[in-house]
C-alpha positions in Angstrom: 46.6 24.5 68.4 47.8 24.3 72.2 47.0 20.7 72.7 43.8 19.0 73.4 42.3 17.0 76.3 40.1 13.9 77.0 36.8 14.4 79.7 35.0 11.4 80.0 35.5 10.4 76.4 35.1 13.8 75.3 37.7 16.1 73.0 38.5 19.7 74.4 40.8 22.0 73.0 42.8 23.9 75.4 42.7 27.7 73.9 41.8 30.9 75.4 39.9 33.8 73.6 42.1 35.3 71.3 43.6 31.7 69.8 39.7 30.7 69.0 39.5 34.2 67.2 42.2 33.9 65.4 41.5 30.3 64.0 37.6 31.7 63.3 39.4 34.4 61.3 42.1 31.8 59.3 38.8 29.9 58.5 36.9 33.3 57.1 39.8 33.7 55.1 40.3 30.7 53.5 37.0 30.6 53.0 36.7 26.7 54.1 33.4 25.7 55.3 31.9 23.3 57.5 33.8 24.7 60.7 32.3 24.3 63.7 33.0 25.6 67.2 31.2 23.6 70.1 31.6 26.0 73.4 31.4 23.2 76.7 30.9 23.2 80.2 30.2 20.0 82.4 27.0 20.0 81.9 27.5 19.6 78.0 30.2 17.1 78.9 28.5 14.8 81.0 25.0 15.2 78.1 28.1 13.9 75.6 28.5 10.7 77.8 25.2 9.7 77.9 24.2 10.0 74.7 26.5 9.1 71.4 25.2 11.5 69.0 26.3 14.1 71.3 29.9 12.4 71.8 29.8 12.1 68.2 29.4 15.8 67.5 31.3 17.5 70.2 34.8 15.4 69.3 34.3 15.7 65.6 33.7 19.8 65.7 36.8 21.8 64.0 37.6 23.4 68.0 35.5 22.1 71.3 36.5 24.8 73.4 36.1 25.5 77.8 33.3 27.5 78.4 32.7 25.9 82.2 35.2 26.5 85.1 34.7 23.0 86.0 36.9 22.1 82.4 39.1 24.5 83.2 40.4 23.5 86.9 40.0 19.9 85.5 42.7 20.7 82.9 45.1 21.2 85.7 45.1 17.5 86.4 45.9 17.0 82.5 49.1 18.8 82.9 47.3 22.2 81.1 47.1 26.0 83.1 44.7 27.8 81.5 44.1 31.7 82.6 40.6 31.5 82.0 37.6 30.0 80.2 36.0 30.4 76.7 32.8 32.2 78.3 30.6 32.2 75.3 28.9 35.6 75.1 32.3 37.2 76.2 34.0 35.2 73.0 30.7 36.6 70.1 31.2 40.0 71.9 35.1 40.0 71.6 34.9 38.6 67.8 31.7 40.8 67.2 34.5 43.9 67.6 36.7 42.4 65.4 34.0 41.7 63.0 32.8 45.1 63.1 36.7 46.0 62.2 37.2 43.8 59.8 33.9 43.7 57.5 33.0 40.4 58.5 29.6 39.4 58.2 27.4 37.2 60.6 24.0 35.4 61.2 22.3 34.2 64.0 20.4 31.3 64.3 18.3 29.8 67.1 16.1 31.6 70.5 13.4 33.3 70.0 12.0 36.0 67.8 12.0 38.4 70.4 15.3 37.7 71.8 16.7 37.7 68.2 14.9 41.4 67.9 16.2 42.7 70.9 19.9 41.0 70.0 20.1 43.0 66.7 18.7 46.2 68.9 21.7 45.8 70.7 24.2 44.9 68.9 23.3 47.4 66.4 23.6 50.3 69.0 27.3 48.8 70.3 28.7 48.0 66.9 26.8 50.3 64.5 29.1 49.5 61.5 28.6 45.8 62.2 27.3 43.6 59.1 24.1 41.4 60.3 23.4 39.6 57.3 19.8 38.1 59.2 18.3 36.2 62.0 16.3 33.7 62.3 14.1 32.0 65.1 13.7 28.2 64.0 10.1 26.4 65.1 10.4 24.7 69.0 9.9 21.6 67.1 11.4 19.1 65.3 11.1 20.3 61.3 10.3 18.5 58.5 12.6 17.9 55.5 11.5 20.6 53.6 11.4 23.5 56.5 15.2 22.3 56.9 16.1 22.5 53.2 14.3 26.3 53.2 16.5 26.6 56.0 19.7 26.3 54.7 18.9 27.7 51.1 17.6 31.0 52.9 21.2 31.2 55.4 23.2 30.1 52.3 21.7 33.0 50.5 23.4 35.5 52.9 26.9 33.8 52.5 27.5 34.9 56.2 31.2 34.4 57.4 29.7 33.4 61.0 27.0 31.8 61.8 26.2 32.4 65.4 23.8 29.2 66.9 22.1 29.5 69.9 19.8 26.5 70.6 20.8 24.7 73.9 23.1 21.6 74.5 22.7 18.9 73.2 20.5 20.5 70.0 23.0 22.7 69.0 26.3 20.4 68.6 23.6 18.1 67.2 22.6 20.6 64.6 26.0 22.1 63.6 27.1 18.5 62.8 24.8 17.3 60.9 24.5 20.4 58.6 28.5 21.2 58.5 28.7 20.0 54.7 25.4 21.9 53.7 25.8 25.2 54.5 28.1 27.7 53.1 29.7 29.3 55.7 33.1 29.3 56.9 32.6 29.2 60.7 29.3 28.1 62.9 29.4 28.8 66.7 27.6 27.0 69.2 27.0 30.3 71.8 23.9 28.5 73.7 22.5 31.3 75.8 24.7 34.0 74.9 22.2 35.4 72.8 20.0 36.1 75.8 22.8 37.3 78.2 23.1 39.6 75.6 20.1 40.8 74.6 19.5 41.2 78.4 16.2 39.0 78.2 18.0 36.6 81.0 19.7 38.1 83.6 23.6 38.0 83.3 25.9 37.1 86.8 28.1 39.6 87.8 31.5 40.1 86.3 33.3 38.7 89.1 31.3 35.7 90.0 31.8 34.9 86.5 35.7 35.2 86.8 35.8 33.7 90.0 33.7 30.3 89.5 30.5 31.4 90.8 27.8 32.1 87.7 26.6 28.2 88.3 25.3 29.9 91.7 24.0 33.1 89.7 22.2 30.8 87.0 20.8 28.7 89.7 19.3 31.0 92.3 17.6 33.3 89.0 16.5 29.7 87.3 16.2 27.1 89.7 13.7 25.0 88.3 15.1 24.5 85.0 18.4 24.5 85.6 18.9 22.2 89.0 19.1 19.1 87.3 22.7 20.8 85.3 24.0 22.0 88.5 23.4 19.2 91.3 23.3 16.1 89.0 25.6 16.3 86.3 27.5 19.2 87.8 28.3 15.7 90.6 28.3 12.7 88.0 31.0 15.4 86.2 33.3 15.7 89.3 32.5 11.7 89.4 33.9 10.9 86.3 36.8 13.1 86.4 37.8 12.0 89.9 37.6 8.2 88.3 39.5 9.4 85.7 42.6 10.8 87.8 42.3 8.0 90.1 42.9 5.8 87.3 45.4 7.4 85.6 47.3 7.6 88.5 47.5 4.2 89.4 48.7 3.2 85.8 
């Protein structure tokens, strides 16, 4: 590990691509389970905050890594120069090729059935030795005790080595923590909506607006409705609490 820091109350591990891959892969082959990997921007930092179950599950995940540019230039002031972010989709395509290499096997969880179809379509086509042990689109509700149990007796059936979430902040960190000790996997990945980026049911920014800062623009101008609230409120009350947060440091 290459050191951690602290936004607004919140753990994030400062690692690049190929260090989360490599600790996924040390995990696989220990087989230890109950790993977790929460992938954050501001938006899932500011959510974490707000509400404790949330802060709760994003400090106590096995890597909380920076998948928003806005964590990344805010490193800087914490004494950290990272290259790049964690972009989620690019991190389950990069370990998705390794996967494919080395036999490993994976499940996703989460979207919808048609996404999830089209996701296996294509990852199928790009990795065609790759090992999909299932998928499965959960109910847009909360489920009962019993749908949950079927749940994780039906995933811990397929003994995956990954299992790749995509549900949304704050569901997702919410889920992966509280079923950590249940299911028998060695690694769970919070991926949010990598799942449609790539199954191409959500249009993905450019390569270099993602590079350079700019997919918050690209995700805002193709979903506006949905997504201002992320991008004008707690993409502010973020730069808020970090600015408090030099300020203060500073002074001490």
């Amino acid at each position: 590990m290459k050191g951690s820091i602290k936004i607004c109350g919140i753990r994030v591990d400062m690692v690049q691509i190929p260090d989360v891959i490599r600790i996924m892969e040390e995990w696989i082959k220990k087989k230890e389970f109950g790993n977790y990997v929460v992938v954050a921007n501001a938006n899932d930092v500011v959510i974490g905050k707000k509400m404790s179950q949330v802060k709760v599950a994003m400090n106590e995940s096995s890597l909380t890594v920076p998948d928003g540019i806005s964590i990344v230039l805010a490193s800087r002031f914490y004494g950290f120069k990272l290259k790049r972010r964690v972009y989620g989709a690019e991190l389950m395509l990069e370990f998705l090729r390794r996967a494919q290499a080395e036999g490993y096997t994976n499940f996703f969880y989460g979207s919808t059935t048609e996404t999830l179809n089209r996701l296996r379509e294509k990852l199928i086509n790009d990795f065609p030795r790759l090992n999909i042990k299932g998928v499965y689109s959960p109910p847009f509700r909360e489920l009962s005790e019993e749908e949950d149990k079927a749940i994780i007796e039906m995933i811990n059936g397929f003994l995956p080595d990954v299992l790749w979430v995509g549900l949304g902040c704050p569901k997702q960190q919410i889920w992966m923590y509280k079923h950590r000790d249940k299911l028998k996997v060695p690694v769970m990945v919070g991926v949010g909506a990598a799942f449609d980026f790539i199954a191409g049911t959500k249009p993905q920014a450019p390569e270099f607006m993602r590079e350079n800062g700019l997919e918050w623009l690209f995700r805002l101008l193709t979903e506006p409705r949905r997504l201002w609230k992320r991008y004008f409120v707690n993409g502010a009350l973020f730069l808020y609490y970090v600015g408090k947060e030099i300020v203060r440091n500073k002074v001490r």
